[in-house]
C-alpha positions in Angstrom: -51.1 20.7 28.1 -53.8 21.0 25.8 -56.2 18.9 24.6 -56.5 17.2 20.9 -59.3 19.1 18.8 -61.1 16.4 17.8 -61.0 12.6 19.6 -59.8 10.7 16.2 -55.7 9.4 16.5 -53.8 10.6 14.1 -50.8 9.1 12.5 -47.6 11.8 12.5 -44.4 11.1 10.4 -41.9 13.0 11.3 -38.7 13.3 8.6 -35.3 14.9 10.0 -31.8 14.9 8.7 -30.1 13.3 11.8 -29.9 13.3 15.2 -27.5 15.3 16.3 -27.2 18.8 18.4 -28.3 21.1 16.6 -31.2 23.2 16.9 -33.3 21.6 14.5 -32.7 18.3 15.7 -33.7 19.2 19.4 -36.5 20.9 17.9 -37.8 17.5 15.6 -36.5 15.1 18.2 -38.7 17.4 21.1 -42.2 17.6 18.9 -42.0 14.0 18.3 -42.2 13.6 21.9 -44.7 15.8 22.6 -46.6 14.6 20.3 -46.9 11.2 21.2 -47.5 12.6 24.7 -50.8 14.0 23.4 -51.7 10.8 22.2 -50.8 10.9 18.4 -49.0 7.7 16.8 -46.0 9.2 16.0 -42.9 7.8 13.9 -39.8 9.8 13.6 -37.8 8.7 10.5 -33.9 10.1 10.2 -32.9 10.0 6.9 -28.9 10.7 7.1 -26.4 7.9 8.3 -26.2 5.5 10.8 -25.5 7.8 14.2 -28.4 6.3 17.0 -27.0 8.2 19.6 -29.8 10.6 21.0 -28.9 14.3 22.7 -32.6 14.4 23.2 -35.9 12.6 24.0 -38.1 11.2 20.9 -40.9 9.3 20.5 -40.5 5.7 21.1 -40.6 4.9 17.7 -37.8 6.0 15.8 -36.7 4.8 12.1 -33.4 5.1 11.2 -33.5 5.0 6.7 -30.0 3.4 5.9 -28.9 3.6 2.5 -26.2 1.1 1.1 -22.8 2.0 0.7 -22.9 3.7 -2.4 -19.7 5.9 -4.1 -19.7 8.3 -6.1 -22.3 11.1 -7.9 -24.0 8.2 -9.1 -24.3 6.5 -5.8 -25.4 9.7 -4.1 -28.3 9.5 -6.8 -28.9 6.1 -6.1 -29.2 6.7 -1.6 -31.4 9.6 -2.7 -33.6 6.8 -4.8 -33.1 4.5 -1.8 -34.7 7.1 0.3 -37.1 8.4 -1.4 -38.4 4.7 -2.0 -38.3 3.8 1.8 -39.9 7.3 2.9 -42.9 6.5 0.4 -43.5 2.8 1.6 -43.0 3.9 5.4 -45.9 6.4 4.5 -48.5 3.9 3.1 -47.1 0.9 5.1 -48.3 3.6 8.6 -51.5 4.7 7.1 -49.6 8.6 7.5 -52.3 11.3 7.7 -49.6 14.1 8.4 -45.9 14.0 7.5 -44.1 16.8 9.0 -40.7 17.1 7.7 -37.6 19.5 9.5 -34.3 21.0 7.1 -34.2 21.1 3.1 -33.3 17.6 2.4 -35.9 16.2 4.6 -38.4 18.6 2.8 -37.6 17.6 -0.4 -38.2 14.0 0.4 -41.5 14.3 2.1 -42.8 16.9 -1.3 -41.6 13.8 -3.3 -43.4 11.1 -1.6 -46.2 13.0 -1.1 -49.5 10.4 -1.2 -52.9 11.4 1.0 -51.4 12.7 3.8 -50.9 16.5 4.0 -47.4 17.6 3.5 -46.1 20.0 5.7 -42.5 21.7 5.8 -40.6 23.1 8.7 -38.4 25.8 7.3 -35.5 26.6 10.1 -33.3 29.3 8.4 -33.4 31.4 5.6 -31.9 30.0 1.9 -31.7 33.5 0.6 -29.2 34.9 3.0 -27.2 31.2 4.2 -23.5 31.7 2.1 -23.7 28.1 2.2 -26.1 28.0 -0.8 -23.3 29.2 -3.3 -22.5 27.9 -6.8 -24.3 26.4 -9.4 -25.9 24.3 -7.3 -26.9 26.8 -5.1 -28.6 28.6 -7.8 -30.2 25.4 -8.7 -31.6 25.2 -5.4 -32.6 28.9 -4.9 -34.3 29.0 -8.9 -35.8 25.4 -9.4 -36.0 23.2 -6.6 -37.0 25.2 -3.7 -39.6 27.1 -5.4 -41.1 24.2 -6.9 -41.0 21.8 -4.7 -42.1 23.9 -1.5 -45.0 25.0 -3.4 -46.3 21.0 -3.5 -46.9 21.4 0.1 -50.1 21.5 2.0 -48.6 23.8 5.1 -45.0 25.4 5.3 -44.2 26.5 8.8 -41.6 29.1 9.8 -39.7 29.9 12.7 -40.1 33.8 12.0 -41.9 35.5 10.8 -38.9 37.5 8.7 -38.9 33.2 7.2 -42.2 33.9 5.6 -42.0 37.1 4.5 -38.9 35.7 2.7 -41.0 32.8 1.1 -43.8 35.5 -0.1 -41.0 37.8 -1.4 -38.3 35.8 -3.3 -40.0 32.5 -3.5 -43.8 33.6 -4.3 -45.1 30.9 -1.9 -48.9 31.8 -1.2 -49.0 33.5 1.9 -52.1 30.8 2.8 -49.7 27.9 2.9 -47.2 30.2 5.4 -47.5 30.0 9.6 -45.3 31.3 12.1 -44.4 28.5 14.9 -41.8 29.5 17.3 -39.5 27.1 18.7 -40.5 25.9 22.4 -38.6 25.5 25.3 -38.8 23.0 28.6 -38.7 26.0 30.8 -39.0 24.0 34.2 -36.5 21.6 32.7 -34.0 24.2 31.6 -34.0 26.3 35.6 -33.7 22.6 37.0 -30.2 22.1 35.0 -29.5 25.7 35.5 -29.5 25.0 39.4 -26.7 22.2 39.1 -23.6 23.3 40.6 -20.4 24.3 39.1 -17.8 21.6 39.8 -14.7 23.0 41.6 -12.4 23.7 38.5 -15.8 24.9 36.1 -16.3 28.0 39.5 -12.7 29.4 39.2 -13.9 30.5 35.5 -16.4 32.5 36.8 -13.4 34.4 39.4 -13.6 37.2 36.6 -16.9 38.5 34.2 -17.9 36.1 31.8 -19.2 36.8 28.4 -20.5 33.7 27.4 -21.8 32.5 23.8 -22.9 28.8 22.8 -23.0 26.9 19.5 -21.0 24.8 17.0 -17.5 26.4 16.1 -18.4 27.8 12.2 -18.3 30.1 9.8 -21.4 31.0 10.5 -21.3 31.9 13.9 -18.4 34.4 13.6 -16.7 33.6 17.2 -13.3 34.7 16.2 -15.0 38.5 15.8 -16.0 37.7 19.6 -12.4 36.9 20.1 -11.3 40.2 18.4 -14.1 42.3 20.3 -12.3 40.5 24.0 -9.2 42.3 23.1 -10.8 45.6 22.3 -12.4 45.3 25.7 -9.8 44.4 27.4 -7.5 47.4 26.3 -10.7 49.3 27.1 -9.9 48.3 30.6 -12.8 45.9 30.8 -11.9 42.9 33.2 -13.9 39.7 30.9 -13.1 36.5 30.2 -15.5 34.5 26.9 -16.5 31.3 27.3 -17.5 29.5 23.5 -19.6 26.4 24.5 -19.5 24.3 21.2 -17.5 22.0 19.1 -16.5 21.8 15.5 -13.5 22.3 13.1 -12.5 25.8 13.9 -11.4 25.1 17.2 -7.2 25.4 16.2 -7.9 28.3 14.1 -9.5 30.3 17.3 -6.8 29.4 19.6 -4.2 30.7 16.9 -6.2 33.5 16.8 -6.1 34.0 20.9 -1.9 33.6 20.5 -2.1 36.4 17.6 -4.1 38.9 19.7 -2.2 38.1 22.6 -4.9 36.5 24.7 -4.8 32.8 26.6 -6.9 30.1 25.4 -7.6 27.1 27.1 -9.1 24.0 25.2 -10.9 22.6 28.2 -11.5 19.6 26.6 -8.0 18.5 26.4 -6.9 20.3 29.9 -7.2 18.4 33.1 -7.0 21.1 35.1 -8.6 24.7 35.0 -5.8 27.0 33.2 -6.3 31.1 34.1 -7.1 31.8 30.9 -8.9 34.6 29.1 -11.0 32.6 26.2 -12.1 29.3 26.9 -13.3 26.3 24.4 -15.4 24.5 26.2 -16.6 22.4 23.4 -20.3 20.0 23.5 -21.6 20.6 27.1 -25.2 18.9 27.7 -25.7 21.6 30.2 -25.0 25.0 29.0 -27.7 25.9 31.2 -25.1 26.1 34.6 -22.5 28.2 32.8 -25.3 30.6 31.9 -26.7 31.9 35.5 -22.8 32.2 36.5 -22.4 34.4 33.3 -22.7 38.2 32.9 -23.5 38.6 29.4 -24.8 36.2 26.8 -23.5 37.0 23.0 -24.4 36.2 19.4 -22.4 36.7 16.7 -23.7 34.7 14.0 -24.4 35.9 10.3 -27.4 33.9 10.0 -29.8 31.8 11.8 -33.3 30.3 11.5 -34.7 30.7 15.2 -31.0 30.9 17.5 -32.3 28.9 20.4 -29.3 29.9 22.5 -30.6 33.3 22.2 -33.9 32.5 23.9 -32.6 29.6 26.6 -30.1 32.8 27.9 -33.1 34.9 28.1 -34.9 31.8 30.1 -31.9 31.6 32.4 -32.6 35.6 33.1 -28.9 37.2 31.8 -28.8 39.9 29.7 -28.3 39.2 25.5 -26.1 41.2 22.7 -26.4 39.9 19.8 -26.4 40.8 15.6 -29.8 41.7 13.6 -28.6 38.9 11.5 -32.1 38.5 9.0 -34.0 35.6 11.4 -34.5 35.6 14.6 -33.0 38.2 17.2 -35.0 40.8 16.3 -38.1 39.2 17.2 -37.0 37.1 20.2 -35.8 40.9 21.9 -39.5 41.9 20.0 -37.7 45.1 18.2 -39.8 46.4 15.8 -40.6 49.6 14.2 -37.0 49.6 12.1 -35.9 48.7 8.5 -36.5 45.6 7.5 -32.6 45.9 6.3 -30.0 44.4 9.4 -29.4 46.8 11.6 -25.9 49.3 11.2 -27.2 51.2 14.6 -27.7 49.1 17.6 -30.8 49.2 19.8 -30.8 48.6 23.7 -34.4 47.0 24.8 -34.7 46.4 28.5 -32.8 43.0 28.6 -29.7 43.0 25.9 -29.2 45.0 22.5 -29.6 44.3 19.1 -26.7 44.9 16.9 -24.8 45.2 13.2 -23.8 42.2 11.9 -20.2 40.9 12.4 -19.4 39.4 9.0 -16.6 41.6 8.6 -13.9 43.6 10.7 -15.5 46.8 10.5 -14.0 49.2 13.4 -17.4 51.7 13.8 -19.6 47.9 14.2 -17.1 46.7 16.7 -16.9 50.4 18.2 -21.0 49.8 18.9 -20.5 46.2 20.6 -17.8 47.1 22.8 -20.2 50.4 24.1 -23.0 47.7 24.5 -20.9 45.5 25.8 -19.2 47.5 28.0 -22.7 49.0 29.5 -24.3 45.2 30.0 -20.9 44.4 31.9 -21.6 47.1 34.1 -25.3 47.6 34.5 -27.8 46.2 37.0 -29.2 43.2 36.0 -32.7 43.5 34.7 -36.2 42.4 36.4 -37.0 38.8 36.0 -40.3 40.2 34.9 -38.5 41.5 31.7 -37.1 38.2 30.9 -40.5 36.5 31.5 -42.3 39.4 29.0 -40.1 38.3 26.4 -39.4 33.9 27.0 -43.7 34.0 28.1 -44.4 33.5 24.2 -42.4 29.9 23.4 -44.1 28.3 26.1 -44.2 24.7 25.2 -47.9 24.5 26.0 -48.4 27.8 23.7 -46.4 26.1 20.7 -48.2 22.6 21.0 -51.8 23.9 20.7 -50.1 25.5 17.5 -48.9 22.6 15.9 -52.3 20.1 16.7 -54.1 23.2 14.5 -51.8 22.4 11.7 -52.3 18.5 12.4 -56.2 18.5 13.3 -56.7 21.3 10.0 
């Protein structure tokens, strides 16, 4: 790893939402450890609930920021007071030099309590293009508080670089404040649990082609047009099975979905048994890692993103990728450029997956492209391990670190 740039210790806060699975959490709850492995004093401070349960390794000193049962808009005003109260005294009460805050909540808080320390803002996703930021709150956010308050802090860093253009373009953030950090992986870590074995019942899946995709079952993600896109390959005479690592509240709706289209779904979660099936829910797995080197195909579907780490761990575990241009991410973890700005409507085959139109709507000449692309990464040979490594070479985790101690040492 490298080396700090100058011997004084530093004092890091670190302000996340929760910790949870997400990407943003692993990436917080992964910094704070690596930081404090490079020998800053480092606090990470969750700000949401009362959850202590960890999916990944921290720092050893974590603060949990637990406001009182309040009801009601007026007691969401009054944990947001609570907060912002704790999150200041925390901050003189540590001496803070840097407070390095993850997600829009989080960021808000850290603008807010802003004292000596520099301020700096880890943006994840994009707010323009996230259907999520709707209504008159959402134009209250996009007009007022994000604007104003981002532009309080010292250093905003973004996942993408398509993140700061977005910052420069629709939220005139200086483009001096703006810095591209990828995300960083454990790549040692993630071949180790790659090299587990399959249990008995998890090998029969792999009996037929797997497509295999991995994240939380939302609108977002858009796995019932993966579902769709199984049967269209399937009466293309395609032998596949898709595997949907993840859990969350659309998990009845996609096995409705399976009985419509006439496809088998097994909720593996609630089976004791493996059930010859052609879509199956896996739900939370801790290692996705061992499904991925069985699988033939990896595929993202989502509408947005900030920095899809699935995308990149697949390309780690050296299988090929098709996924959607959606505006952050894919484009520059498969390093397309030299095309419109605009999501793609024409897909583009690089040397280790394709880059494709968005699925945000049954559309039958976007779903003609996947199943083509599809169809040809089903079939072809599998590509070099040198073409994986030209790509997952860049989000190193010694790479990203020296990164991030230039932000904390500036």
């Amino acid at each position: 790893m490298s080396t700090k740039l100058n011997t004084r210790t530093k004092k890091i806060l670190l302000i996340g939402s929760e910790l949870g699975k997400g990407g943003a959490e692993r990436s917080i709850s992964l910094l704070s450890y690596y930081l404090e492995q490079q020998g800053y004093d480092v606090t990470l401070c969750i700000l949401s609930g009362t959850d202590r349960e960890k999916f990944y390794k921290t720092c050893s000193k974590v603060i949990f920021v637990d406001p009182p049962g309040y009801k009601g808009i007026a007691g969401k005003i009054n944990a947001w007071r609570y907060r912002l109260k704790r999150i200041k005294q925390i901050k003189k009460e540590n001496d803070i030099d840097v407070s390095i805050s993850f997600l829009e909540g989080p960021d808000y808080v850290n603008v807010l309590t802003k004292g000596k320390e520099k301020v700096v803002l880890s943006i994840r996703g994009s707010k323009i293009h996230d259907k999520q930021i709707a209504g008159l709150m959402g134009k209250v956010r996009i007009k007022a508080l994000i604007p104003g308050l981002y532009r309080r802090a010292d250093e905003i860093i973004c996942v993408t670089d398509a993140l700061a253009d977005e910052l420069k373009e629709h939220f005139n953030i200086s483009n001096n404040k703006l810095t591209t950090i990828y995300n960083f992986y454990e790549i040692e870590d993630i071949l180790n649990k790659a090299a587990i074995p399959l249990t008995e019942e998890e090998e029969k899946i792999f009996s037929k082609p797997v497509i295999i995709t991995s994240g939380r079952l939302h609108i977002a993600k858009e796995h019932d047009k993966l579902i769709r896109l199984l049967k269209r390959i399937r009466n293309a005479g395609t032998e596949a099975r898709l595997v949907i690592l993840g859990d969350g509240d659309l998990k009845n709706q996609y096995i409705k979905l399976c009985n419509e289209l006439g496809l088998r779904a097994c909720d593996w979660q609630e089976e004791e048994k493996y059930t010859d099936a052609d879509v199956y829910l896996m739900g939370f797995q801790n290692n996705a890692f061992k499904y991925y080197v069985h699988s033939r195909l990896f595929a993202l579907s989502s509408s947005w993103e900030g920095f899809p780490n699935v995308l990149a761990e697949a390309l780690i575990c050296n299988i090929p990728v098709v996924t959607t241009d959606c505006r952050t991410g894919p484009r520059e973890i498969l390093d397309v450029q030299d095309i419109s700005k605009e999501p793609t409507e024409k897909s583009t085959r690089t040397e280790v997956g394709s880059l494709l139109p968005l699925l945000d709507r049954i559309d039958d000449e976007r779903f003609r492209q996947w199943v083509i692309e599809i169809n040809y990464w089903m079939r072809a040979p599998m590509p070099s391990e040198e073409a994986f490594y030209k790509l997952t070479s860049r989000f190193t985790l010694d790479a990203m670190l020296s990164q991030w101690e230039k932000v904390i040492e500036n």
